[in-house]
C-alpha positions in Angstrom: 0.0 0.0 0.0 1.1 3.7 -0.6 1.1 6.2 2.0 1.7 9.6 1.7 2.7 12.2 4.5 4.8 15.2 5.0 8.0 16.8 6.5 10.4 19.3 6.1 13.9 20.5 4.9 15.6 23.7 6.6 17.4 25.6 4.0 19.5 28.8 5.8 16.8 29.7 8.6 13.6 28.8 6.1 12.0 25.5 5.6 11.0 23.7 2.7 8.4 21.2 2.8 8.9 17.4 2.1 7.1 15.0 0.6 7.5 11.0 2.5 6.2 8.4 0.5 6.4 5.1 1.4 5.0 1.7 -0.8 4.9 -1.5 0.7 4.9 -4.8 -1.3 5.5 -8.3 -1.4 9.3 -8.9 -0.8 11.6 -8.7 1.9 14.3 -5.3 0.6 14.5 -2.2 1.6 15.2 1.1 -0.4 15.3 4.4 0.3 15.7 7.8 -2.3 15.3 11.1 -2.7 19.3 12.6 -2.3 19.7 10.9 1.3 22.8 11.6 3.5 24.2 9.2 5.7 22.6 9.9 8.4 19.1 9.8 6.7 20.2 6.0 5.3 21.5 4.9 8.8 17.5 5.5 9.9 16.0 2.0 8.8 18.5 0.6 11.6 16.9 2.5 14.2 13.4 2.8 13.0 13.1 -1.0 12.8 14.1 -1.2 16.9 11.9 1.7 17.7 8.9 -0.2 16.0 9.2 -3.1 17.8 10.2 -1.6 21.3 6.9 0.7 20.4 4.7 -3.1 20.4 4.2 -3.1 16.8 6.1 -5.6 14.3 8.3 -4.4 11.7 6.5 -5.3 7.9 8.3 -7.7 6.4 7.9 -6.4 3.1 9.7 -5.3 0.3 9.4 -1.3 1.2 10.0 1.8 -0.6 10.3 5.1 0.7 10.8 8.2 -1.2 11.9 11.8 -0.4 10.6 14.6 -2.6 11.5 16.3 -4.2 14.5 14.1 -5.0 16.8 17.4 -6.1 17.4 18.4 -2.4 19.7 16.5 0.3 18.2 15.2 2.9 20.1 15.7 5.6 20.3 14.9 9.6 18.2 12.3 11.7 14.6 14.4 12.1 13.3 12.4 9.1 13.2 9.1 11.5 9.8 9.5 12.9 7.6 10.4 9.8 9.5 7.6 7.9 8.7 5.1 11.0 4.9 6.7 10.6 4.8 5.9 6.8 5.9 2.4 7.2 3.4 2.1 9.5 0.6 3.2 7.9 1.7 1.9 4.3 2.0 -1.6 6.0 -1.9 -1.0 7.7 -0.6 -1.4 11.4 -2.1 1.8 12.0 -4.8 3.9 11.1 -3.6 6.8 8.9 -6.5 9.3 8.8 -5.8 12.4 8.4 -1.8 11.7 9.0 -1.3 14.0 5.6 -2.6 17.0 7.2 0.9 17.1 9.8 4.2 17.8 9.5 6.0 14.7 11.8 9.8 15.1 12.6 11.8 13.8 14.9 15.1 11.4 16.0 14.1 8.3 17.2 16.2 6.3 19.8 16.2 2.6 19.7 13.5 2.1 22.5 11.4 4.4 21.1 12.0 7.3 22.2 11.7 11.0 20.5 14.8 13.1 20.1 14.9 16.6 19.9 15.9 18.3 16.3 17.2 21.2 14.4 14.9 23.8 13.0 11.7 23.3 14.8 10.9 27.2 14.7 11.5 27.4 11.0 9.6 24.1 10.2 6.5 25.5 12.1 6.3 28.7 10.3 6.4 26.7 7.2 3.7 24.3 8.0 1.5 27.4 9.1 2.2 28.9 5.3 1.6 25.4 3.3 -2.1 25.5 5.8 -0.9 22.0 7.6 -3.9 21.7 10.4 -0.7 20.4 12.5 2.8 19.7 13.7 4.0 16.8 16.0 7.6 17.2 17.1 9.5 16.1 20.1 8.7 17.3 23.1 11.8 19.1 23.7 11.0 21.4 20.8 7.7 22.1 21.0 7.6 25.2 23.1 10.1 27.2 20.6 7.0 25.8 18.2 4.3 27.0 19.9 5.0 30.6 19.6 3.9 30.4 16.1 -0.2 31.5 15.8 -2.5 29.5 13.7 -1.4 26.0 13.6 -1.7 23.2 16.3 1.5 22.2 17.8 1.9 18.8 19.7 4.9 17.0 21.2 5.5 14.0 21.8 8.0 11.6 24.2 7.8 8.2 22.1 6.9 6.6 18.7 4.2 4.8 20.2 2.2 7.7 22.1 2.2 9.3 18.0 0.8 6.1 16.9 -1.9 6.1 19.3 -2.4 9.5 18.4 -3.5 8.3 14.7 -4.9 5.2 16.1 -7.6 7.3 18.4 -8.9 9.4 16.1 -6.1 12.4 16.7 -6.4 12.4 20.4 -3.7 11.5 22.9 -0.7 13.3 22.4 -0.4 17.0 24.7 -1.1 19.9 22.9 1.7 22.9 23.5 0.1 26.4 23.6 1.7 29.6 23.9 1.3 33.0 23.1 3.9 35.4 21.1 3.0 38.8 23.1 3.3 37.0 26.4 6.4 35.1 25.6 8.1 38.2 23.6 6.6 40.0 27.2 8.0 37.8 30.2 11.4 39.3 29.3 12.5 41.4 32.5 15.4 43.4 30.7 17.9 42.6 33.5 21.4 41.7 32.5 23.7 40.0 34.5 26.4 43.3 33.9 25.8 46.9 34.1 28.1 49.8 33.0 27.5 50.9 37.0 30.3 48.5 38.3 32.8 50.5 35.2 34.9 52.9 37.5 35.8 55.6 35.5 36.4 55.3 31.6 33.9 58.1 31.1 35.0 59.2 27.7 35.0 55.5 26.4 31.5 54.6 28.3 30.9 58.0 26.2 32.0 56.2 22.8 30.0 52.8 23.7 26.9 55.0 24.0 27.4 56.5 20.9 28.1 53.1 18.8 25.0 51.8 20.6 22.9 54.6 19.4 24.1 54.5 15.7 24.5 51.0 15.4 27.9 51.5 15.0 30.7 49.2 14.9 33.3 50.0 17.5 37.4 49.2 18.4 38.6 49.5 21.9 42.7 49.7 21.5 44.5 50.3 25.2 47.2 48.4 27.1 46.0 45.0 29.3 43.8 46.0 32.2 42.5 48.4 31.3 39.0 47.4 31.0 38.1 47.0 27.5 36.9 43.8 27.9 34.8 44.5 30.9 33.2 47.1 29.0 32.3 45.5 26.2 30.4 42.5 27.8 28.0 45.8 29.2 27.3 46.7 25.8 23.6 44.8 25.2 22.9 46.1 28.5 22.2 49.3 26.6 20.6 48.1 23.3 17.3 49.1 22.8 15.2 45.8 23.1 14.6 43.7 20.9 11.3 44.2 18.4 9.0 40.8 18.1 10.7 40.5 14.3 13.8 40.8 15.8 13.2 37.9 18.3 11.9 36.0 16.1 15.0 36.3 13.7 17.2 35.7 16.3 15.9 32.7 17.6 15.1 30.7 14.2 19.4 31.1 13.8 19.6 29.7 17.1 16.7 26.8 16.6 18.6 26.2 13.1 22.0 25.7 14.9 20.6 23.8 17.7 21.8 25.9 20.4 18.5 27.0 21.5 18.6 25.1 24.8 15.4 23.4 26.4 12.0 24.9 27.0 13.6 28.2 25.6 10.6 29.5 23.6 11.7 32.7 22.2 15.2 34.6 22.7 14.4 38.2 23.8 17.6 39.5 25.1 20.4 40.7 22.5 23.1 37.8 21.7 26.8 38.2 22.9 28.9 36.2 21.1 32.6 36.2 22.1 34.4 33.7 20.0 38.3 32.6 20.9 41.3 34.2 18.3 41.9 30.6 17.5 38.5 30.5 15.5 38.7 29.2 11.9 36.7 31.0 8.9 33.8 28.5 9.1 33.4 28.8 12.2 32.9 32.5 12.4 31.0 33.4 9.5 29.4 29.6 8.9 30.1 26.8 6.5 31.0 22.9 6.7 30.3 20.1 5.1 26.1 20.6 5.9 27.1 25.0 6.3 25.8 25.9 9.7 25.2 29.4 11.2 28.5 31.1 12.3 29.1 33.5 15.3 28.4 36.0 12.8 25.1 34.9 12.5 24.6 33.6 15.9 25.4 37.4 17.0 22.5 38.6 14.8 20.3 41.4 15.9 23.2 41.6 18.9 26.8 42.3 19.5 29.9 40.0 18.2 32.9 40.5 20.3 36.3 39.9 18.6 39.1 40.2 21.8 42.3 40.6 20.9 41.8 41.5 17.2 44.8 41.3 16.0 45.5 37.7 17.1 42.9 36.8 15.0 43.7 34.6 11.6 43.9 37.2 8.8 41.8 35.4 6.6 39.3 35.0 9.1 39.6 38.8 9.2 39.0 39.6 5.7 36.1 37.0 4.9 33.8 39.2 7.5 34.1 42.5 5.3 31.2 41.0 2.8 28.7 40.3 5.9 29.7 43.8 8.0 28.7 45.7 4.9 25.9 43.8 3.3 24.5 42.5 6.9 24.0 38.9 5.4 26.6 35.9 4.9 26.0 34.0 1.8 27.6 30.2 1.8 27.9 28.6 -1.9 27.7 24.4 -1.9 28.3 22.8 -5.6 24.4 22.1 -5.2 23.1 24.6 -3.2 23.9 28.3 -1.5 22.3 29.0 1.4 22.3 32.8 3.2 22.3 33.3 6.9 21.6 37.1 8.3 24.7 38.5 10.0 23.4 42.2 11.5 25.6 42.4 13.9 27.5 45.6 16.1 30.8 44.4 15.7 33.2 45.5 19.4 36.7 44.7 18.7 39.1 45.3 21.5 43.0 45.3 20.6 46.3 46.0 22.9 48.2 48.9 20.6 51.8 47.0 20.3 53.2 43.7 21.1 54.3 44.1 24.7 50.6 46.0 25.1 52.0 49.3 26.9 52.5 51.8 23.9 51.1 55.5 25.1 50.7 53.3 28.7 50.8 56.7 30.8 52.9 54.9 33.3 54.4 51.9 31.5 57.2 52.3 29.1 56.8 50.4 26.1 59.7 48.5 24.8 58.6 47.3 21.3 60.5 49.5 18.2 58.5 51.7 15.8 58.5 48.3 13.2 56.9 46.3 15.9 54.2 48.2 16.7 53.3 49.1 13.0 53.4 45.5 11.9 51.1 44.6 14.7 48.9 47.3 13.3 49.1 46.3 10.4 48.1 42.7 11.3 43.9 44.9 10.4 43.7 45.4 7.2 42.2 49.1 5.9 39.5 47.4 4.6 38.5 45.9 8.1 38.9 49.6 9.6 36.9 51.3 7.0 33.7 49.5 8.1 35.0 50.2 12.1 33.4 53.7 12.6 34.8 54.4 15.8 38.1 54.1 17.1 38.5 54.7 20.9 41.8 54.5 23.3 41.1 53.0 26.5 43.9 54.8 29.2 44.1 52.7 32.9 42.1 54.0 35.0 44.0 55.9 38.2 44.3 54.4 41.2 41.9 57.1 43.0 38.7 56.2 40.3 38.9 52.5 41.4 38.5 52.9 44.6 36.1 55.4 44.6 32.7 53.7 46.0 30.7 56.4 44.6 29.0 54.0 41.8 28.6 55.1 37.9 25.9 55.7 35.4 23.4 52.8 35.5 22.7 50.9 32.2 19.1 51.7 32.2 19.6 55.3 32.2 22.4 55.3 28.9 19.9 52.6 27.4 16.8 55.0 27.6 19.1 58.0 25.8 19.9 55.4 23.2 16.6 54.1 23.1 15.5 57.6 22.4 18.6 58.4 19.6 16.6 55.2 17.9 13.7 56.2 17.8 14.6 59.7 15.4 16.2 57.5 13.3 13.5 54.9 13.2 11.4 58.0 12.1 14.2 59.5 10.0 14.4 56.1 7.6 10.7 55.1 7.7 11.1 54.9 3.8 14.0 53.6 3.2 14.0 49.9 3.0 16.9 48.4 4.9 18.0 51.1 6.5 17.3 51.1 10.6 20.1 53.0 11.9 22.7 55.7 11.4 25.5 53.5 11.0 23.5 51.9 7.4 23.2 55.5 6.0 23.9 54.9 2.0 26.5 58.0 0.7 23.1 59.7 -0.8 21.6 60.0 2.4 24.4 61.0 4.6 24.5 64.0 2.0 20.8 64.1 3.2 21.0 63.9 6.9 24.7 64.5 7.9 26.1 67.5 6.3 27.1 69.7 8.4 27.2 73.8 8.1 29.4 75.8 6.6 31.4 76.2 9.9 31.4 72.8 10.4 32.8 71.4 7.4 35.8 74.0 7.7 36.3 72.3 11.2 36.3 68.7 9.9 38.6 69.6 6.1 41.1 71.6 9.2 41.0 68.5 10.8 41.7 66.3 8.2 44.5 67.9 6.9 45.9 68.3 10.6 45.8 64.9 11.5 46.4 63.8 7.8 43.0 61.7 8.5 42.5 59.0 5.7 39.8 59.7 3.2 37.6 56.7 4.3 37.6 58.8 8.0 34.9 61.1 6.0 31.6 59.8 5.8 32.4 57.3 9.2 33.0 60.7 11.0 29.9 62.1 9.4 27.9 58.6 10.1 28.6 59.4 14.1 28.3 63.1 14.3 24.6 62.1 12.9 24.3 59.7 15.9 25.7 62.4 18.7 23.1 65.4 17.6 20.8 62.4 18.3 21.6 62.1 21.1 21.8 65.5 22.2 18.4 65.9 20.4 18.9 67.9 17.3 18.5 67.3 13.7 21.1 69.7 12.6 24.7 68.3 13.1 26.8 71.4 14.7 30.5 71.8 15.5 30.5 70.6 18.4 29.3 67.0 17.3 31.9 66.9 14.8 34.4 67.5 17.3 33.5 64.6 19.3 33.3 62.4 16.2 36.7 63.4 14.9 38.3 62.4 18.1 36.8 58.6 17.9 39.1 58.1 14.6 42.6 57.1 16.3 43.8 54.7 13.8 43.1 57.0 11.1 46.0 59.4 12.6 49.0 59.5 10.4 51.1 60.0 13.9 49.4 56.8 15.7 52.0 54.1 15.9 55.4 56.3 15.5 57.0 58.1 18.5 
């Protein structure tokens, strides 16, 4: 007999929907197409225990099973479960009403048991679009599942409890119910770091506010101690939250890479990703054999932390200028390319020489003038030009630490950079893809960031004193936009441009010679 029923394929952080059908005949074989992997072939193995630990007897029949369509790979172990149902119902041990209006996935053990799987998020959505009445997944992933309105999620411990469900008339199994406003609301906004515990560091706090309220990406370059690091783990402290497309976003990545974690519904705090120097290319920005999300992507809609940037691979360096500026990683397969978003605020942190004590107020360095320019020169100008501010981070004096007078909260930065987003959110309401300062196309920073007359004698004096580079233009542009923001203006006066001239150290022809 032929049976029909339906899964799905996750593709980037979508899902595809596919087709299982399964014939059984007279004959003892088994065959399975439709682009398999390995781990897809391995399946009959486990399905046959799982049916028989389950009290049902494996069909001893020649059986078919087909994945459609064929042109796709099939990848992974969540196809175990609907192929286990299909068998089943193709060899009439169970009734199979209505079993084409679900999507079925899930890993099964050899007693039986259900598995949790990639993707669930993803899958959902797509069944909701195809109009599935349904989706039964394990039970691990139905709560990321049931944030998605409009289609009945159940999940399930065993093969046999989804059997029963079929064999009852669709009763049996729990259904999982949530809602998307409450879950996207149960968020507290509490972070386990606050920019209050920073003594001192008032003018790089300063510079962190203003790369949060512009989107902008930010280097930290100062000797060891000196609190880089601490500050930049305090950085989604001060993001604006997350919008319910933005959570949503964020947590498909996550479901796809199987990182979400269990009964984790919906991620509604900013990612920090902080990946080790020793990090290859794949890794960062995604790939493999089967390309996975990288820390790039994982980071989306949050902040990726590179410590110690110049200890980084070069390569792995130069293969994230394509996602910085187009805010998406595209990974090409000989069959297949798959994109993964990568909207990131990239915080770089970086000691300024090799012995990490050049312009140490204190310290004397003892690297030569080659030294230190070759370890600057480990970041390529490409890398910098998409870095729009560049801050030096000085040790803080012995008198700020121990002060016990405690600093500026993160709430109280986070509502002036909530309110800095919200003109801009108003200021790009028709331009598509553009959400913050720091995304401003050349045409519309000659829209919304040229300065007076005044002002742009200030920044050519200033570029030709400090010999700035010419990419140093529209970034210092880009963030004096972001500071009359924050100060609550549309026009961008002198003043701004002062401040945002002094966040380009690396530009500086002097930086790295004595």
């Amino acid at each position: 007999m032929l049976k029909k029923l339906y899964s799905a394929a996750v593709q980037g952080i979508d899902a595809q929907t596919v087709t299982i059908e399964v014939n059984c005949t007279q004959g003892i074989q088994f065959f399975m197409v439709g682009l398999p992997d390995a781990a897809v072939k391995e399946s009959h193995h486990r399905i046959i225990s799982a049916i028989n630990q389950a009290g049902y007897k494996y069909p001893r029949r020649k059986t078919t099973v087909n994945l459609a369509p064929a042109d796709i790979k099939k990848e992974g172990t969540a196809y175990d479960l609907p192929i286990a149902m299909g068998i089943l119902a193709a060899a009439d041990c169970i009734k199979s009403d209505g079993i084409e209006n679900f999507i079925i996935m899930g890993e099964l053990s050899l007693d039986g048991t259900i598995r949790p799987i990639k993707g669930a998020l993803p899958i959902t959505i797509k069944a909701k679009e195809e109009g599935f009445t349904g989706i039964i997944l394990p039970r691990d992933n139905s709560p990321e599942a049931a944030i998605v309105q409009g289609i009945t999620v159940y999940g399930a411990d065993n093969l046999k409890e989804v059997a029963g469900f079929f064999n009852n008339g669709c009763s049996g199994l729990e259904r999982i119910e949530a809602d998307l406003e409450e879950e996207f609301n149960k968020s507290d906004g509490t972070y386990p770091f606050d920019f209050s515990e920073v003594k001192g560091q008032e003018n790089v706090k300063r510079a962190v506010e203003v790369a949060a309220a512009g989107g902008h990406n930010i280097i930290m370059i100062g000797s060891p101690g000196s609190g880089k690091s601490m500050i930049a783990k305090r950085i989604p402290s001060i993001l604006p939250p997350m919008t319910t497309e933005e959570a949503l976003e964020t947590t498909k990545v996550h479901s796809v890479a199987g990182i979400l974690g269990q009964n984790i519904s919906l991620i509604r705090q900013r990612p920090f990703r902080s990946p080790h120097h020793t990090i290859s290319s794949a890794a960062l920005v995604g790939g493999g054999t089967y390309p996975q999300p990288g820390e790039i992507s994982l980071a989306h809609n949050g902040v990726l932390f590179l410590d110690e940037l110049p200890e980084f691979s070069r390569h792995v360096l130069e293969v994230m200028r394509q996602p910085l500026e187009d805010r998406t990683i595209t990974i090409s397969r000989s069959k297949s390319s798959i994109t993964y978003p990568a909207g990131i605020m990239l915080v770089a942190s970086m000691n300024p020489c090799p012995c990490g004590y050049y312009n140490h107020p204190e310290k004397e360095c003892i690297c030569s003038e080659g030294a230190v320019a070759k370890y600057l020169g480990r970041i390529s100008g490409p890398l910098l030009d998409r870095i729009d501010i560049q801050i030096e981070v000085v040790p803080v004096p012995f008198d700020r630490l121990a002060d016990k007078k405690p600093g500026e909260t993160s709430a109280v930065i986070r509502n002036r950079v909530i309110s800095a987003r919200q003109r801009q959110t108003l200021r790009f309401a028709g331009e598509p893809g553009i959400h913050c300062n720091a995304q401003m196309t050349p045409g519309l920073i000659a829209r919304y960031a040229t300065p007076d007359a005044e002002g742009m004698a200030l920044l050519k004096n200033a570029m030709e004193r400090f010999s700035l580079s010419t990419r140093a233009y529209d970034r210092i542009l880009k963030v004096a936009r972001t500071i009359a923001d924050l100060a609550g203006h549309e026009e961008i006066l002198p003043g701004d441009l002062r401040e945002a001239i002094t966040y380009r150290n690396l530009d500086r022809s002097t930086w790295g010679s004595r």
